[in-house]
TORTOR-343853 format. One line per field, with one value per residue (C-alpha): residue number from 1; residue in one letter; x, y, z. Coordinates in nm, 3 decimals, always signed. Each point is the difference from the previous one (the first is absolute). Layout:
# TORTOR-343853
i	(NUM,...) .
aa	(A,...) .
X	(X,...) .
Y	(Y,...) .
Z	(Z,...) .
***
This chain:
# TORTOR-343853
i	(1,2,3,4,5,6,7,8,9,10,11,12,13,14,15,16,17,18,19,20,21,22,23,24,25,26,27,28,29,30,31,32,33,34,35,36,37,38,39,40,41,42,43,44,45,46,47,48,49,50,51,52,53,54,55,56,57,58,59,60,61,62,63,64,65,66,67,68,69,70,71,72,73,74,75,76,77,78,79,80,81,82,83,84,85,86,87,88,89,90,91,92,93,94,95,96,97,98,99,100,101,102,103,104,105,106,107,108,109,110,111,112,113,114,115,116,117,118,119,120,121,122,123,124,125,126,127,128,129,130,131,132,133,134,135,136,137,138,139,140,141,142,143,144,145,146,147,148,149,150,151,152,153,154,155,156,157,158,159,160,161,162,163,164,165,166,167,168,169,170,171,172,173,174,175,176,177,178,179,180,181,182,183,184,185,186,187,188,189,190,191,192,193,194,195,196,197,198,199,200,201,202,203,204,205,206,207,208,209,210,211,212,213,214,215,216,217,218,219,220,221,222,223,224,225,226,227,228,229,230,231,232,233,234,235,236,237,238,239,240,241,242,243,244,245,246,247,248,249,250,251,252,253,254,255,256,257,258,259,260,261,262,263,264,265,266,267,268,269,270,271,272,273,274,275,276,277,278,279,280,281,282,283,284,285,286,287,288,289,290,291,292,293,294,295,296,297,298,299,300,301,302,303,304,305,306,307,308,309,310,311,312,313,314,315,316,317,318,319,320,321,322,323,324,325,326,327,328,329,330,331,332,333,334,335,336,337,338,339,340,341,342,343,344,345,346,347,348,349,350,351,352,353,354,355,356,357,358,359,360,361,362,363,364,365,366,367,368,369,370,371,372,373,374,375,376,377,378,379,380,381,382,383,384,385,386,387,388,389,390,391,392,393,394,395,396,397,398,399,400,401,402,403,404,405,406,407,408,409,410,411,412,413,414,415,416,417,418,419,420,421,422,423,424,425,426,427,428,429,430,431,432,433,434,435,436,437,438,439,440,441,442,443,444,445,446,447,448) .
aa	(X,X,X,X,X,X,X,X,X,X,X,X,X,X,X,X,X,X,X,X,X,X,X,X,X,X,X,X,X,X,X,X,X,X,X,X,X,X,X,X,X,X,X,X,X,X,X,X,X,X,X,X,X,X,X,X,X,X,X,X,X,X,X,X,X,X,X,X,X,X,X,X,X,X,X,X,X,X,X,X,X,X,X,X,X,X,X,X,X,X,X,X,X,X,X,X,X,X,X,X,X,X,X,X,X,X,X,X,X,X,X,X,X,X,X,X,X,X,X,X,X,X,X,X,X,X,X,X,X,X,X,X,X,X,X,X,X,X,X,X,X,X,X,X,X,X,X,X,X,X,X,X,X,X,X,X,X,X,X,X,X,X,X,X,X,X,X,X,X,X,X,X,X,X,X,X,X,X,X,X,X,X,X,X,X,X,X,X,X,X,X,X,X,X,X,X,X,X,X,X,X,X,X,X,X,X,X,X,X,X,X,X,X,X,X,X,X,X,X,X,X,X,X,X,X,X,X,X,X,X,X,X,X,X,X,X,X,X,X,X,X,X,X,X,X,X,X,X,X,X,X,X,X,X,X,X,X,X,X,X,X,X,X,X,X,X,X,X,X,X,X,X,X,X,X,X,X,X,X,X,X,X,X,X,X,X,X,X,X,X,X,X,X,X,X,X,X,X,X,X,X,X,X,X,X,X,X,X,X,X,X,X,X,X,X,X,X,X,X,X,X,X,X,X,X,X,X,X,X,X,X,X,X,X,X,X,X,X,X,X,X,X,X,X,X,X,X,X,X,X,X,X,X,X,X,X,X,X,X,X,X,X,X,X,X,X,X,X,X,X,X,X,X,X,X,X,X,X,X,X,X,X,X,X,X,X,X,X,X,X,X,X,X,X,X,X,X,X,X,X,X,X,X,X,X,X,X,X,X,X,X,X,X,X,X,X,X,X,X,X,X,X,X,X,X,X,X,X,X,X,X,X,X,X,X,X,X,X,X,X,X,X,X,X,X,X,X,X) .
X	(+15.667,+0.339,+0.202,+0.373,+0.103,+0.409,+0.099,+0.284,+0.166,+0.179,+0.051,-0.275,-0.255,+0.060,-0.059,-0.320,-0.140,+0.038,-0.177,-0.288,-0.034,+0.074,-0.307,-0.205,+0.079,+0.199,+0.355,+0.329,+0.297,+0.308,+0.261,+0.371,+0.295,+0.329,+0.111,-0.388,-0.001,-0.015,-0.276,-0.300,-0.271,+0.197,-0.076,-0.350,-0.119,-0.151,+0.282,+0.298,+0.175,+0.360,-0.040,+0.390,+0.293,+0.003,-0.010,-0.383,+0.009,+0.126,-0.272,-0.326,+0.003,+0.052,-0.293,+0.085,+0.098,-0.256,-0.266,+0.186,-0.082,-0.368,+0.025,+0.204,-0.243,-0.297,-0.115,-0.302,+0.046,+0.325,-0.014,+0.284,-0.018,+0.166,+0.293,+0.203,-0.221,-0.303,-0.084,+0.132,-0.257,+0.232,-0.058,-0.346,-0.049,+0.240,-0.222,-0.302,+0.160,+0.058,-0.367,+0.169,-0.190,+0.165,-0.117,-0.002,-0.127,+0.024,+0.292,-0.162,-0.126,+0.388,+0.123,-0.294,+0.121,+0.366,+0.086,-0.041,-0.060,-0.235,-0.179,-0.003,-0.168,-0.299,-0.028,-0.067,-0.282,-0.144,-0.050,+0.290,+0.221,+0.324,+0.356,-0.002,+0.324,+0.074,-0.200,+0.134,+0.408,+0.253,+0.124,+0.314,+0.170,-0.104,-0.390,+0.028,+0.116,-0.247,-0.279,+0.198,-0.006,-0.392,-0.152,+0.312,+0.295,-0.002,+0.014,+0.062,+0.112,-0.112,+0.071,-0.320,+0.111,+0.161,-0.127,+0.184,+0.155,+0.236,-0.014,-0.112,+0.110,-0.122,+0.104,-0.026,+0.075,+0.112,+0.374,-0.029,-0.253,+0.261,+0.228,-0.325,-0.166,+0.328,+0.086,-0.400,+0.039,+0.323,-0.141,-0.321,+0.162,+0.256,-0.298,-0.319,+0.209,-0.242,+0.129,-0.344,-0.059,-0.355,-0.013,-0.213,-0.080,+0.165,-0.231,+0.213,-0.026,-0.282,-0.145,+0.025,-0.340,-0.112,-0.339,-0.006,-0.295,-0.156,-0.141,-0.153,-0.071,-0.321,+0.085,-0.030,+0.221,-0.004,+0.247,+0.183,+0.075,+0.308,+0.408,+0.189,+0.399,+0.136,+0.305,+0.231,+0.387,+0.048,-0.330,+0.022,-0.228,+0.057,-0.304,-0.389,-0.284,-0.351,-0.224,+0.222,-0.021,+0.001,-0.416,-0.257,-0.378,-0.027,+0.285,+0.008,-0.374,+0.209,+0.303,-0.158,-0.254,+0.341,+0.154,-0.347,-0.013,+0.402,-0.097,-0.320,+0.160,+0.190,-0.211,+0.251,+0.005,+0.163,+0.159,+0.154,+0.124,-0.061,+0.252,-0.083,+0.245,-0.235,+0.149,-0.029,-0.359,-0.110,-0.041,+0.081,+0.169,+0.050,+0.360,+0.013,-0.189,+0.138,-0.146,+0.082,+0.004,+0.224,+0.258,-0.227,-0.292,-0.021,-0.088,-0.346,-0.086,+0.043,-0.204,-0.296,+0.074,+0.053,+0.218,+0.101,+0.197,-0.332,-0.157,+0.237,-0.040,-0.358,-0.022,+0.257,-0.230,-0.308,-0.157,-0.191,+0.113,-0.248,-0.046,+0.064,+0.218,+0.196,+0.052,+0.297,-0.140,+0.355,+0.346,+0.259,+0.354,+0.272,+0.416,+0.201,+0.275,+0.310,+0.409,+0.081,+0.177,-0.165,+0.283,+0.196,-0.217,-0.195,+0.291,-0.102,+0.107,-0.036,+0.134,-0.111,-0.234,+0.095,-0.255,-0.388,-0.269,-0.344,-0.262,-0.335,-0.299,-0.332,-0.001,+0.344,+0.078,+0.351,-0.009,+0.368,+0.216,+0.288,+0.132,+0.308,+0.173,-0.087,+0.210,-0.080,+0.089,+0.147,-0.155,-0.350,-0.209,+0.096,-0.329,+0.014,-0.318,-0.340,-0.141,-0.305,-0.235,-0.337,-0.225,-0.337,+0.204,+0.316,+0.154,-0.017,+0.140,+0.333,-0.011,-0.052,+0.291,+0.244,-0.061,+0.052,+0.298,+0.173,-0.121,+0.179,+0.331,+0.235,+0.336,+0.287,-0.134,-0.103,-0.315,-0.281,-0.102,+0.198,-0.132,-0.350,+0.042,+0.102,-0.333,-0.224,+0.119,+0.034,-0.309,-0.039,-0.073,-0.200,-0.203,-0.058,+0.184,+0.201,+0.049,+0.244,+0.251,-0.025,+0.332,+0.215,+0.068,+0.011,+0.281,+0.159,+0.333,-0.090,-0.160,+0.129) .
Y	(+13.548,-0.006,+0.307,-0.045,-0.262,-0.159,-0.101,-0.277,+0.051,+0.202,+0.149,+0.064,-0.238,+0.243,+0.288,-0.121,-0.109,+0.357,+0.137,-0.154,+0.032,+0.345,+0.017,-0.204,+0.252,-0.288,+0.069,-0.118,-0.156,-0.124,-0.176,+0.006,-0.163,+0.209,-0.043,+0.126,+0.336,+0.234,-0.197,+0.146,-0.224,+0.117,+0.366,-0.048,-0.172,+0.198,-0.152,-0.239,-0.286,-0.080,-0.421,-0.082,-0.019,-0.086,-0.397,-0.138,-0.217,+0.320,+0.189,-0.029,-0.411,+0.100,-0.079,+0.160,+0.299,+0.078,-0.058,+0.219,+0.255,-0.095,+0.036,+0.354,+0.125,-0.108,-0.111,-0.247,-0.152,-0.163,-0.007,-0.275,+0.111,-0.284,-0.207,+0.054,-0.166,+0.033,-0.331,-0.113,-0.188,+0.073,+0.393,+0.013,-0.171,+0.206,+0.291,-0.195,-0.073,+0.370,+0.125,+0.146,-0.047,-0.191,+0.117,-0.300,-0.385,-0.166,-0.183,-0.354,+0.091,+0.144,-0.322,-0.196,+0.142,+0.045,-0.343,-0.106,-0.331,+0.061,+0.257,-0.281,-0.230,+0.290,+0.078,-0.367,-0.014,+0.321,-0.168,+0.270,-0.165,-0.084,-0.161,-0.338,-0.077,-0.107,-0.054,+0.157,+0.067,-0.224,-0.289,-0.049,-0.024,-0.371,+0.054,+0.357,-0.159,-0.252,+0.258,+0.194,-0.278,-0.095,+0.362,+0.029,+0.268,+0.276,+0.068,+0.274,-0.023,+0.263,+0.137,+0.003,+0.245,+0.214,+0.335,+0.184,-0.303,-0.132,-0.370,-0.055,-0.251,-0.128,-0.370,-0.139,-0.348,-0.262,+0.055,+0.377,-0.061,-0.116,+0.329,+0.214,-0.142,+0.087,+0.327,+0.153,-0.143,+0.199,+0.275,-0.042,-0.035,+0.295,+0.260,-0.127,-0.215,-0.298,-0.281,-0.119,-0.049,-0.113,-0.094,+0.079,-0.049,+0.289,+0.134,+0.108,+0.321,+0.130,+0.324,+0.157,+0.147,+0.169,+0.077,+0.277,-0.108,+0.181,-0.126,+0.127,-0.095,-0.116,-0.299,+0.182,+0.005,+0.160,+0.002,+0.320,-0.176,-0.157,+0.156,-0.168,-0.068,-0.210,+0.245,-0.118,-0.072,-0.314,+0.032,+0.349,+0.227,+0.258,+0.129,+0.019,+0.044,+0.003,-0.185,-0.291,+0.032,-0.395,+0.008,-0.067,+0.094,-0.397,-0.055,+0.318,-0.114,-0.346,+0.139,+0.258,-0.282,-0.133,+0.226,+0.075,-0.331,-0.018,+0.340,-0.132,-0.356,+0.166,+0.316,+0.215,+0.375,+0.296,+0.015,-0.293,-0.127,-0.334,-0.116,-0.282,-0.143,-0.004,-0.283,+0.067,-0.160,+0.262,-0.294,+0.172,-0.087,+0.153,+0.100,+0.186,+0.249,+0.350,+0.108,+0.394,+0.278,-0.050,+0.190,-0.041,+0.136,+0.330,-0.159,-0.108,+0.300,+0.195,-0.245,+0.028,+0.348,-0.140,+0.074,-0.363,+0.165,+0.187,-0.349,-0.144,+0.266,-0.009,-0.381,-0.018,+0.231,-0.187,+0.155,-0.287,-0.020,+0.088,-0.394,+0.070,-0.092,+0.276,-0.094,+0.267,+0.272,+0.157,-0.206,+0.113,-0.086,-0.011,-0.028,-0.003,+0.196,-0.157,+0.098,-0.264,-0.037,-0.216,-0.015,-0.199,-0.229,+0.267,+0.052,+0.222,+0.364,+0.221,+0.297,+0.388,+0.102,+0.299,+0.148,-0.127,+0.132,-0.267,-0.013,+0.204,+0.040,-0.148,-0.369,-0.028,-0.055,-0.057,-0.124,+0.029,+0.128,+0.102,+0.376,+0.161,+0.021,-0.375,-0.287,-0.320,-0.257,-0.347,-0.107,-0.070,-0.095,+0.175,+0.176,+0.321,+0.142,-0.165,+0.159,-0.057,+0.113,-0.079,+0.054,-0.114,-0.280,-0.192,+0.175,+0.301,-0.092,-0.114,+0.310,+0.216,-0.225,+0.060,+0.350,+0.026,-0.222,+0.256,+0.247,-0.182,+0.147,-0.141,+0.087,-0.104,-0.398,-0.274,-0.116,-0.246,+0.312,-0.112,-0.344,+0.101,+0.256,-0.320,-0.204,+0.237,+0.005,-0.426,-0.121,-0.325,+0.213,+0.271,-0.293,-0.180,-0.295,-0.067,-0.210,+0.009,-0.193,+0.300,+0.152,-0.304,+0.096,+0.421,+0.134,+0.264,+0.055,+0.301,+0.188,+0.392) .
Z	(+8.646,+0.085,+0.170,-0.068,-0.238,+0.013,-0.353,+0.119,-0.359,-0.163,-0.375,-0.289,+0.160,+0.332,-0.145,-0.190,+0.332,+0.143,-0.290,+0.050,+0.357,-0.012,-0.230,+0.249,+0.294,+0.176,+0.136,-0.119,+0.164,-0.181,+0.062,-0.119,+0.046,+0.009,-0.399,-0.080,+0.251,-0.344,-0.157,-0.080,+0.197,+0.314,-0.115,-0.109,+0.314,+0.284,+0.242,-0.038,+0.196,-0.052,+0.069,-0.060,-0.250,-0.393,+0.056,-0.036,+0.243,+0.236,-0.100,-0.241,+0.133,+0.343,+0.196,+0.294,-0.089,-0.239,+0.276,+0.230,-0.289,+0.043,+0.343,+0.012,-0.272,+0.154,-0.349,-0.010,-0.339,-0.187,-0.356,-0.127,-0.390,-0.170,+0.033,+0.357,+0.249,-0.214,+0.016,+0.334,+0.197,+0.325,-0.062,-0.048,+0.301,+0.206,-0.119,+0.140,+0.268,+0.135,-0.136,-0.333,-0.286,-0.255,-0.367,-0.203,+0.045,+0.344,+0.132,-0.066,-0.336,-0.103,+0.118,-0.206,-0.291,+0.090,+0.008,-0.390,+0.105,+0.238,-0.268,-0.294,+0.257,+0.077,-0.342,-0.066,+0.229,-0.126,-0.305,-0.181,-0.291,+0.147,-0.255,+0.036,+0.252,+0.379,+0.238,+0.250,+0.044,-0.133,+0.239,-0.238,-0.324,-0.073,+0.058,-0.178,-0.302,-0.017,+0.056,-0.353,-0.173,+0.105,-0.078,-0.371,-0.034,+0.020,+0.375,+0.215,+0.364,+0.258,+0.347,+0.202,+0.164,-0.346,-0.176,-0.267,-0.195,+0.303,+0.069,-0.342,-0.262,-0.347,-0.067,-0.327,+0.019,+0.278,+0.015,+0.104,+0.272,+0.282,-0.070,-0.021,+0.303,+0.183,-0.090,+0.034,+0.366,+0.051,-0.128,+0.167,+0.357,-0.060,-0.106,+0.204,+0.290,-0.130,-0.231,-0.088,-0.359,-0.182,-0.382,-0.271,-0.374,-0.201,-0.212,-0.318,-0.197,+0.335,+0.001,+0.361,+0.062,+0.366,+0.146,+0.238,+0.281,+0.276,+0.321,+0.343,+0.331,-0.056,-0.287,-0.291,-0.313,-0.335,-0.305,-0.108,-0.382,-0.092,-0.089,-0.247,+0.156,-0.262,-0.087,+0.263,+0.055,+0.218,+0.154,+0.089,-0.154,-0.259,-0.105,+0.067,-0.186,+0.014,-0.130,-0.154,-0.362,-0.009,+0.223,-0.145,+0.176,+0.089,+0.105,+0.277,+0.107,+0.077,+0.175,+0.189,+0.162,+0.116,+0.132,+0.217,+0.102,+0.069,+0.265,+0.128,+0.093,+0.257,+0.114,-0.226,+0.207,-0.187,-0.376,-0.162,-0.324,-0.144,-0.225,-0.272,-0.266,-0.356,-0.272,-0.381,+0.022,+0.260,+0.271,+0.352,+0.299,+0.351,+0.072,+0.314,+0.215,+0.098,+0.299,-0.010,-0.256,-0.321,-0.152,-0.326,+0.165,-0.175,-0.280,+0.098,+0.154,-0.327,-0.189,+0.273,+0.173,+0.323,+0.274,+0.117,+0.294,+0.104,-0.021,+0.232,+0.266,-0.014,+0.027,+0.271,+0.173,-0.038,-0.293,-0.195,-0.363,-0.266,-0.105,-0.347,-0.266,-0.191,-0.386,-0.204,-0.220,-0.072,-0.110,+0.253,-0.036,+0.323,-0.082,+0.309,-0.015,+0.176,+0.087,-0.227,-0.316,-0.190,-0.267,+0.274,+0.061,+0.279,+0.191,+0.303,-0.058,+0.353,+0.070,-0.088,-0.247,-0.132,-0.212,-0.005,-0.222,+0.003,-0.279,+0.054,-0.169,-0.081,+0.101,+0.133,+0.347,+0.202,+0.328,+0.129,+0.366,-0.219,-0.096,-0.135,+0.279,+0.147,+0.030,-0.071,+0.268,-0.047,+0.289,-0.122,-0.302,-0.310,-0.140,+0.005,-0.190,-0.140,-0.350,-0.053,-0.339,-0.047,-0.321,-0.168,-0.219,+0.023,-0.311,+0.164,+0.337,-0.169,-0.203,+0.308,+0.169,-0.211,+0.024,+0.373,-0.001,-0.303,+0.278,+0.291,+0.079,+0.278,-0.019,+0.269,-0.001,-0.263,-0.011,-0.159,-0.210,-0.338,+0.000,+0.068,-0.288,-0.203,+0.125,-0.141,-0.300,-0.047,-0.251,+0.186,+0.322,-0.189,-0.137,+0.331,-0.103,+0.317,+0.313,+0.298,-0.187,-0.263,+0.160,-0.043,-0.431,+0.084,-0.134,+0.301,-0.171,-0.202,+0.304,+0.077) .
***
């Protein structure tokens, strides 16, 4: 096992990493950069690396610096959490590279997966369903179009190289493909410096449905079950829960043989999550591969009682997995809490909370860096806290839900707590009946 671990992140994900590894005897380093000095992770860790000013790129995507960290610390593990460099093939290798064990999938198996094109091809040949679209990247405008009107309208344009809805576009009909293909390039290039755009078959009214997977170093994989992520604002997720109210026991058997096969085609090593688009008629079709932990991931380890960090560490380490697959026995529920107003259509809302109180008590759990006292940066990503419930039915986990977010007091800031409040109260929602278009007809005007 592992002596010293560096988490190369920062925030709630951080601080969860610590926990665990604290529990597991293993050492902690953090790093920070300047704007973060007074957050908790920094305080919670066994030692602590200042790796450069507020600016990403400066600091938590700064190669160098963070391996001087490794290096100064003498740590011989890196945990990347999520998001950051995560899922840069570069870093992992880096970490190779200078005998630093990289906890997650190898370099060539990131970039398998990181490459959507690339990942659509290998699911093909694993014999995974995949949306009818391009194969391969677009060459231009003329041949894309034909393609559209081949496979029918809707379409939906993507950057290979894209993640949380950028380089993205929905096209309708033949006139708006020229303007669409143009401005998801832009897009693309500006966020992921690669123009390179794929097409697909847009599935209308999908559900968004996820299978956490586990592999080792010795070729095995097992399913964790499946999340449900349909409530999302421009492809950026809301809320979690587990299991999807919309599975049935057939229908996990089939995705869960998937996502295996989707790991197993290329050697998948660590945790992983499989993400499928489900139609009305619960046909399935691979998405996209994320090859680190999720934001979501509490949510499956209430449902199983298992500590997916823990099962990271241990597989990073060499530790076979059990070869089993892990079906829910409780509902669990996550709503991210973010510095947003979502009465302005989530405009970002830094600056100093004031007063914080979080929800206890049985089920509930908050998984957050924030305090009274803390002040949230514009600098970064916007989430601030995870609640998560869990109970024997669904019922009951919205019940208990809107009981912690009544209990949920942050003063100073707005946040995602009103319209969350609002969500569990909705009938369609209560009753399952949703998809990820389900945001487009909520009303967010009469939000606190």
């Amino acid at each position: 096992m592992f002596n010293k671990i560096l988490i190369a992140n920062r925030g709630e994900i951080a601080l969860r990493i610590i926990r665990t590894c604290k529990e597991m005897g293993i050492k902690t380093v953090a790093v920070y950069s300047t704007t973060d000095r007074d957050s908790l992770h920094v305080r919670f860790a066994d030692e602590a690396v200042c790796i450069g000013p507020p600016s990403s790129t400066e600091s938590y995507l700064n190669i160098p610096r963070i391996m001087a960290a490794v290096e100064i610390t003498n740590a011989d593990a890196l945990h990347p959490g999520y998001g950051f460099l995560s899922e840069n093939a570069n870093f992992a290798e880096v970490c190779q590279e200078y005998g630093i064990k990289f906890i997650g999938p190898t370099a060539n198996q990131i970039r398998k997966m990181g490459d959507k094109v690339t990942a659509k091809e290998t699911m093909i040949k694993a014999g995974v369903p995949v949306v009818p679209g391009s194969d391969g990247l677009l060459k231009d405008v003329t041949k894309g179009k034909k393609l559209a009107k081949e496979i029918g309208y809707p379409v939906i344009l993507k950057a290979t190289a894209g993640g949380g809805g950028r380089g993205m576009r929905i096209v309708w009909k033949d006139e708006e493909f020229e303007d669409a293909w143009n401005s998801a390039r832009q897009e693309a290039k500006a966020a992921f410096a690669n123009d390179g755009i794929y097409m697909e078959k847009y599935i209308v009214e999908p559900r968004h449905i996820e299978f956490q997977i586990a592999g080792d170093q010795y070729g095995n994989v097992c399913h964790l079950s499946e999340r449900d992520c349909s409530i999302q604002r421009r492809h950026q997720k809301l809320l979690e829960e587990a299991p999807s109210p919309f599975m049935t026991d057939e229908l996990r058997e089939k995705m869960g043989e998937a996502a295996i096969k989707a790991g197993k085609s290329i050697n998948y090593e660590g945790v992983g999550t499989v993400e499928f688009l489900v139609d009305k008629f619960r046909n399935f079709y691979f998405m996209e591969m994320n090859t680190r932990i999720q934001v979501e991931h509490p949510v499956t380890e209430e449902v199983i009682d298992h500590d997916l960090i823990k099962e990271q560490i241990k597989i990073a380490a060499g530790v076979p997995i059990s070869g089993k697959n892990y079906f829910p026995y409780m509902h669990a529920i996550e709503c991210r809490i973010n510095a947003e107003d979502p009465k302005y259509n989530f405009r970002p809302s830094p600056g100093l909370i004031t007063t914080l109180h979080t929800p206890k008590g049985h089920g509930v759990r908050v998984d957050t860096h924030a305090y009274a006292g803390y002040r949230v940066p514009s600098n970064y990503d916007s989430m601030i806290a995870k609640v998560i419930v869990k109970a024997r039915t669904r019922d009951e986990a919205i019940t208990k839900m809107e009981r912690a977010l009544d209990e949920f007091i942050i003063e100073g800031i707005k946040t995602t707590i009103p319209f969350h409040k609002k969500l569990m109260k909705n009938e369609k929602f209560r009753s399952g009946d949703f998809n990820t278009g389900f945001l487009n007809d909520f009303d967010f005007s009469d939000l606190d």
